[in-house]
C-alpha positions in Angstrom: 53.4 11.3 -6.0 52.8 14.1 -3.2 53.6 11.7 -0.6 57.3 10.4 -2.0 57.9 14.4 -2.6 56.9 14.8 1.5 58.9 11.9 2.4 61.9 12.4 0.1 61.8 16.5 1.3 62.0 15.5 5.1 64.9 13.0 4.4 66.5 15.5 1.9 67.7 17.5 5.0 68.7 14.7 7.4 71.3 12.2 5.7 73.8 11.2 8.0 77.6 12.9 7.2 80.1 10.6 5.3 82.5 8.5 7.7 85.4 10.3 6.4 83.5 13.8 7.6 83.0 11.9 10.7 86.4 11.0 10.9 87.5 14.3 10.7 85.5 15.7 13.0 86.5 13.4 15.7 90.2 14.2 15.0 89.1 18.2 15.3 87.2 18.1 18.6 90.4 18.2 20.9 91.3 21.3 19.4 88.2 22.7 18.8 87.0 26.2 20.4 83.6 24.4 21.3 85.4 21.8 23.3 87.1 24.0 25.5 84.1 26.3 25.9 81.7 23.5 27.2 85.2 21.6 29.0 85.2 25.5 30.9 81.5 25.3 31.5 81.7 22.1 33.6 85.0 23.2 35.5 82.9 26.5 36.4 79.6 24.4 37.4 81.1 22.7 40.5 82.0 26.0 42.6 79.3 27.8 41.3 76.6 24.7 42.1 78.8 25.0 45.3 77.5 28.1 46.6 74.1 28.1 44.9 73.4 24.6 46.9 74.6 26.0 49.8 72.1 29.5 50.0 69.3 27.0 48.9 69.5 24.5 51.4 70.3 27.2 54.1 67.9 29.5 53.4 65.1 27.3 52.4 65.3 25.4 55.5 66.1 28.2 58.2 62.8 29.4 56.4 60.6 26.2 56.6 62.1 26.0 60.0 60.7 29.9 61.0 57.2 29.3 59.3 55.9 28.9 62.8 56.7 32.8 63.0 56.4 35.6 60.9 59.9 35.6 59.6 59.5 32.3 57.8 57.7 33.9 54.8 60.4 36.8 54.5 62.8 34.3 54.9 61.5 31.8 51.8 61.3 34.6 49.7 64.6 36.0 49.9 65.9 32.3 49.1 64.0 31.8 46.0 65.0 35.4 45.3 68.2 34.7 45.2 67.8 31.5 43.2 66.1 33.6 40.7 69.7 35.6 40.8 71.5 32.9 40.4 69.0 31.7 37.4 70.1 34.6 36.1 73.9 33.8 35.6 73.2 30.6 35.0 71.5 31.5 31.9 74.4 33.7 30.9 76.9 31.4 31.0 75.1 28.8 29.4 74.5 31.2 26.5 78.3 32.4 26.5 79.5 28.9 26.6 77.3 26.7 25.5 75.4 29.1 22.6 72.1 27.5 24.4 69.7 29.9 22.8 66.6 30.0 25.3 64.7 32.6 26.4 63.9 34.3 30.2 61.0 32.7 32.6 57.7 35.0 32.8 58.8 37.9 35.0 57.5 38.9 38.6 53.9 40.4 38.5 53.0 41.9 41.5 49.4 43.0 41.8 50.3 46.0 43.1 53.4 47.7 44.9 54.9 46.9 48.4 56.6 44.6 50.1 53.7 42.2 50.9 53.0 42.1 47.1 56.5 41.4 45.9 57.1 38.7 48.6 54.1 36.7 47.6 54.7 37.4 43.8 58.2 35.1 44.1 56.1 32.6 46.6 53.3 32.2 43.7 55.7 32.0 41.0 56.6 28.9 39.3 59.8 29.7 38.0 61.1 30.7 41.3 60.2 27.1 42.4 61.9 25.6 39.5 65.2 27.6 40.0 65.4 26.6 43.5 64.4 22.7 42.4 67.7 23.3 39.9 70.1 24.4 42.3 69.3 20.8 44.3 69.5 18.9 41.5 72.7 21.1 39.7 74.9 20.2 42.5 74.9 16.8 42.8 75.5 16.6 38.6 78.1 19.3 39.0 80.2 16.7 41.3 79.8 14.4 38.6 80.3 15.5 35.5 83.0 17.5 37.2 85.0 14.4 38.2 84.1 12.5 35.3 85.3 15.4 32.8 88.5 16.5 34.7 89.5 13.0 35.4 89.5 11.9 31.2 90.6 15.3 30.1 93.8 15.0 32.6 94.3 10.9 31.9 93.9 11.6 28.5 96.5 14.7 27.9 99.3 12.9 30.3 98.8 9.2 28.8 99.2 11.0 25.1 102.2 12.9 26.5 103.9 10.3 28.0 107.2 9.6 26.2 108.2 13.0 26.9 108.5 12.1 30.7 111.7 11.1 30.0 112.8 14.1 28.2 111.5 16.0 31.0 111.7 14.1 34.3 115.2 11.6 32.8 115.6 10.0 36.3 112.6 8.0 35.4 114.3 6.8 32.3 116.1 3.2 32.6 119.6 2.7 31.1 119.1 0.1 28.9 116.8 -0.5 25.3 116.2 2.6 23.0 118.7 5.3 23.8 116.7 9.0 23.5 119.4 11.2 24.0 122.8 12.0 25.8 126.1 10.8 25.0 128.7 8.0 26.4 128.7 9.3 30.0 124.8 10.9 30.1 122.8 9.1 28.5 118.5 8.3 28.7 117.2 5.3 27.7 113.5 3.9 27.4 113.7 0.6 29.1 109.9 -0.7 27.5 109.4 1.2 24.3 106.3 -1.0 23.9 104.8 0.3 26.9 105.5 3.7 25.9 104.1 3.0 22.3 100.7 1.3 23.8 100.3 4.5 26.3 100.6 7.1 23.9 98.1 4.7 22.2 95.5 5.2 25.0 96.2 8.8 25.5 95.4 9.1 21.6 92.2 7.5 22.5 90.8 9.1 25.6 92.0 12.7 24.4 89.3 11.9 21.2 86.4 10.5 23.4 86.9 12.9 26.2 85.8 16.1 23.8 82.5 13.7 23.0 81.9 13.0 26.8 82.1 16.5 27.9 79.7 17.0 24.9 77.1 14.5 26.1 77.8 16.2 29.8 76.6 20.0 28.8 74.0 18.4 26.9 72.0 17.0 30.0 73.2 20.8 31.4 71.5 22.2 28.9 68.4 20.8 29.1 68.7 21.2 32.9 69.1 25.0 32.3 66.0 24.7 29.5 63.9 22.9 31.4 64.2 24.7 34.7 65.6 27.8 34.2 63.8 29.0 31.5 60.0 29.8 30.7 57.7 26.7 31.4 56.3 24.7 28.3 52.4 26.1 29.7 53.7 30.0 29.6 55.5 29.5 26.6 52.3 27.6 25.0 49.8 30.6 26.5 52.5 33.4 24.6 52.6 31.3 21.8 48.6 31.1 21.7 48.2 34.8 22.7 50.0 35.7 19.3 48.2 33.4 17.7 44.7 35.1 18.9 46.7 38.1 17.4 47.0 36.8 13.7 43.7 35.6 14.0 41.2 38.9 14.8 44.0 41.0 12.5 43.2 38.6 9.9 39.8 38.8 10.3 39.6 42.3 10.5 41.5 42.9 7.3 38.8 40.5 6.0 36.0 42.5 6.9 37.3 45.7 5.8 38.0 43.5 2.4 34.3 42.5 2.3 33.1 46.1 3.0 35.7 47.3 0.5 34.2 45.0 -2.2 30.8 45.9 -1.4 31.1 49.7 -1.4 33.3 49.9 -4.0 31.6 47.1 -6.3 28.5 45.8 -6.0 26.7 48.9 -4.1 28.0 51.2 -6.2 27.0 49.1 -9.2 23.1 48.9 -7.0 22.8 52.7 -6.2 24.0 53.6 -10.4 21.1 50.9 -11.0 18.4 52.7 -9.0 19.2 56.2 -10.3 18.8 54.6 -13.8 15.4 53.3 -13.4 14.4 56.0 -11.6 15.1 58.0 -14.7 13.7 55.1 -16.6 10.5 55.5 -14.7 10.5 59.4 -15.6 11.0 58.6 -19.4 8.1 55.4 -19.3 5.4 57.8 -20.6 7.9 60.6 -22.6 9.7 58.1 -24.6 8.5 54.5 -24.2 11.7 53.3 -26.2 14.2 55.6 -24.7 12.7 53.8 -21.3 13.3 50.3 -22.7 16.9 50.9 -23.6 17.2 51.9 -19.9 15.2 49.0 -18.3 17.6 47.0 -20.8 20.9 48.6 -19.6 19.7 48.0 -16.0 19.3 44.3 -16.5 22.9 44.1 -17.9 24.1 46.2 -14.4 21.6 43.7 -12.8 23.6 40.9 -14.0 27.2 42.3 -13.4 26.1 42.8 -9.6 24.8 40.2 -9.2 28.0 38.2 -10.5 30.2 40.3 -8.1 27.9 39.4 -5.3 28.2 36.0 -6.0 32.2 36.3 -6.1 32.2 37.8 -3.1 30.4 35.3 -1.6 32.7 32.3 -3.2 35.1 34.4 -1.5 33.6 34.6 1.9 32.7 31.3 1.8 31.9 28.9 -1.0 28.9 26.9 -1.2 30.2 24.6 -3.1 32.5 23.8 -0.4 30.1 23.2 2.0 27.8 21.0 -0.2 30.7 19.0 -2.0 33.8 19.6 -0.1 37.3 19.9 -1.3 37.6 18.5 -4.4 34.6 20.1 -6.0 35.5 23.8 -4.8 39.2 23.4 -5.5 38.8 22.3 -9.5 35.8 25.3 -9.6 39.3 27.4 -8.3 41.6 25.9 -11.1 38.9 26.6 -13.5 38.8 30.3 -13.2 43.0 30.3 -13.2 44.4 31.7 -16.1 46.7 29.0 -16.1 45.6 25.1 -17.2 46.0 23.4 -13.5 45.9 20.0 -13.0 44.2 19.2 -9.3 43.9 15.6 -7.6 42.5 15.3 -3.9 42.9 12.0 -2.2 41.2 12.5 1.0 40.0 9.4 3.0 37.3 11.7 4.7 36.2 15.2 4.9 38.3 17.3 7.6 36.5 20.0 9.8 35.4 22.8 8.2 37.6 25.4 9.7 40.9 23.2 8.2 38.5 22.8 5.1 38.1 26.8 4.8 41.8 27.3 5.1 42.8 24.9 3.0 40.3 26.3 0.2 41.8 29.9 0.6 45.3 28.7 0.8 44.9 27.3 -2.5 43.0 29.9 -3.6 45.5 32.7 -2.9 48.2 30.5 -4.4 46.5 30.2 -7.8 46.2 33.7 -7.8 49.6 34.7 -7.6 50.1 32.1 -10.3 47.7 33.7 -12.3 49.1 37.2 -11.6 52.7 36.9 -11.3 54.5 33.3 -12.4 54.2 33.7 -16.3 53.6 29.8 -15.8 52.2 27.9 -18.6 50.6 24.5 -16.3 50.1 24.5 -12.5 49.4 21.5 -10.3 47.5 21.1 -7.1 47.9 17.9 -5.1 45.8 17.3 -1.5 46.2 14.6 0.8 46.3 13.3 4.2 50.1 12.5 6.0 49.5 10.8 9.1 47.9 13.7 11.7 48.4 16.7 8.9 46.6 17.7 5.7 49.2 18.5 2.8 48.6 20.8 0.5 51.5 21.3 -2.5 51.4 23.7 -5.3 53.4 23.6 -8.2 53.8 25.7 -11.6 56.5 25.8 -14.1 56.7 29.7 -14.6 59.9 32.5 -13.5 60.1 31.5 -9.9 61.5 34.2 -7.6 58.8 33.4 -4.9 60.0 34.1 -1.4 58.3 34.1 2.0 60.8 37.1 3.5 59.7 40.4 1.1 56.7 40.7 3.1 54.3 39.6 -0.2 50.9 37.9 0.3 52.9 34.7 1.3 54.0 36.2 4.0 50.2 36.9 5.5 49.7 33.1 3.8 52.4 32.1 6.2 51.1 33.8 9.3 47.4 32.9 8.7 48.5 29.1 8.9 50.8 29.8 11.8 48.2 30.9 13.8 46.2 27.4 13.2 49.8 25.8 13.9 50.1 25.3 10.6 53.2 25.4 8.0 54.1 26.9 5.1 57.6 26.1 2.8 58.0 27.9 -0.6 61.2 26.6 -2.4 61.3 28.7 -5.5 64.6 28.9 -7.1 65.1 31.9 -10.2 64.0 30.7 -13.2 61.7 28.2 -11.5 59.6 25.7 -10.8 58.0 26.9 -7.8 57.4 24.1 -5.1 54.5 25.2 -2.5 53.8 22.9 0.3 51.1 23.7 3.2 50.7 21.7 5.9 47.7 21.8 8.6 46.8 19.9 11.5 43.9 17.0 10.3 41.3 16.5 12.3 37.9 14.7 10.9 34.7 16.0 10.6 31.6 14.2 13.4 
């Protein structure tokens, strides 16, 4: 059933990692390049929070402080300037060491040149705000992930290492139990080797968990640097939307040039060869009465090939029978014309808008036709339904395979019409086949 395929595909990808992997990977992490990257990042946080703390606080309130003049504004600005600075680094060294991949806050836009301009460009900005609300709040969780990491990595490294205190420090050593070394006259002995065993124990353990703590430390740093330093979710959701807009009148655009493409080339053409023809027909009525009736006849058969590409072209502007009978109905009048038999099952518990309905129509639609023109299938199937808050569209056919998303075919301007209606799009088509489809779009019901 479509919605075990949905389900099993979303768990396909998530199964949690064997506990021998998991083993392994715990016994790795001390060693690890990552660990000491992110163990650097927190040693580097606390004098860097340091000094970024201190030009906040000292700047922002001498400003605040010379609002009552004209020196306060200057003043403000230069502080969240130089947060913005510091934003700067920040985000360097949390890409260096942490590999956060993130991208830059909007930029300063000015409204026109000049002091004046640029000063109340950082005031207005949000992002200078939330760098300087990051350097009060970094400081304080620099102190303590600082301490916190530093004190378990040190513990952990000197409990593990332990028995060799008395290799290298022997006047610790007691004379009596397990001798270690030295001869009748010199001689180091471990007085507990118990205690010695049990500490190396708990260095064992801490030097494991300590990699994991630091772990869970940069994470919170992370989304600290995300959620401050970087763009905020309302500029990232307009640039997002803005590209969107993009897709959308391109789209449309190539569909009217389409539309005015079919009608020149097709069914106008087809029109103007039709009146020449009966104007010549017309000529001929009183000349050669029969001559005239093979022309009338030849024009009704042009009569009923335009009108058939008309009414294409209409089914591909819009359907009516999508209109009048939704889904189901348009969709098997699709799989009809394919030249491939296609099975098609729509389990709908109501009609969605028509906008998702129209998408959804020509999604199919353009998917049949590629298995019409390019799988060498011999059976497709098309499957519809409802997953929580989506509409699910799969596509299947047991032809070559080969499909793929990345060489820029018709899937590719498939994918970027349902992106722009935050929509998805997942081809998994191996060589030799099947080809898997699946479309998702967001489900919102028809008033």
């Amino acid at each position: 059933m479509p919605t075990e395929y949905a389900q099993g595909h979303g768990r396909g990808h998530g199964q949690p990692a064997g506990t021998g992997h998991r083993l392994s990977a715990a016994l790795r992490a001390p060693f690890e390049a990552r660990s000491w990257r992110e163990f650097g990042y927190v040693l580097l946080s606390l004098p860097i929070s340091t000094v970024l703390f201190t030009w906040t606080v000292t700047m922002a309130s001498l400003g605040t402080v010379l609002l009552v003049t004209f020196l306060g504004i200057p003043v403000l600005a230069a502080a969240l300037a130089g947060c913005r600075g510091f934003g700067v680094l920040e985000r360097a060294r949390a890409r260096g060491l942490l590999h956060l991949d993130m991208a830059d806050p909007e930029p300063l836009r000015a409204p026109k040149p000049g002091a004046l301009a640029w000063m109340g460009a950082v005031l207005k900005s949000g992002a200078s705000w939330r760098q300087l609300l990051y350097a009060l709040v970094q400081f304080p969780w620099a102190v303590f992930s600082f301490s916190a990491a530093l004190s378990f990595w040190t513990a952990g490294w000197a409990l593990l290492a332990y028995p060799l205190w008395f290799w290298v420090f022997p006047a610790y050593a007691g004379t009596g139990g397990v001798q270690l070394y030295g001869d009748e006259h010199h001689s180091v002995y471990l007085d507990n080797p118990f205690e010695i065993t049990v500490t190396a124990l708990v260095g064992v353990l801490f030097t494991l968990v300590t990699p994991w703590l630091v772990r869970a430390l940069t994470t919170v740093d992370g989304l600290l640097v995300r959620g401050l330093l970087g763009p905020s979710l309302l500029s990232a959701r307009v640039v997002e939307l803005e590209s969107d807009r993009g897709v959308v009148v391109d789209t449309a655009a190539a569909d009217l040039r389409r539309i005015e493409r079919d009608l020149h080339d097709g069914a106008q053409a087809r029109l103007v060869g039709l009146a020449m023809d009966l104007g010549l027909a017309k000529e001929k009525l009183r000349e050669d009465p029969q001559a005239a009736a093979r022309m009338v006849e030849e024009a009704h058969g042009k009569v009923k090939t335009a009108l058939q590409e008309l009414r294409d072209l209409a089914r591909g502007i819009h359907p009516a029978v999508l209109t009048d009978r939704g889904l189901d109905a348009a969709l098997s009048a699709v799989a009809a014309r394919c030249a491939v038999p296609v099975r098609v099952e729509v389990d709908l518990p109501a009609r969605p808008v028509p906008a998702t309905e129209g998408i959804a129509y020509f999604t199919v639609s353009e998917l049949l036709q590629n298995i019409s023109k390019h799988s060498r299938a011999r059976s497709a199937s098309v499957d519809v339904w409802r997953s929580e808050d989506r509409l699910m569209l799969q596509v299947i056919d047991d032809g070559v395979g080969g499909a793929d998303v990345s060489r820029g075919s018709g899937l590719a301007g498939l994918a970027g019409r349902l992106d722009a209606v935050d929509g998805i799009l997942i081809v998994d088509s191996p060589a030799g086949g099947p080809t898997r489809v699946i479309a998702e779009l967001p489900w919102r019901t028809s008033a």
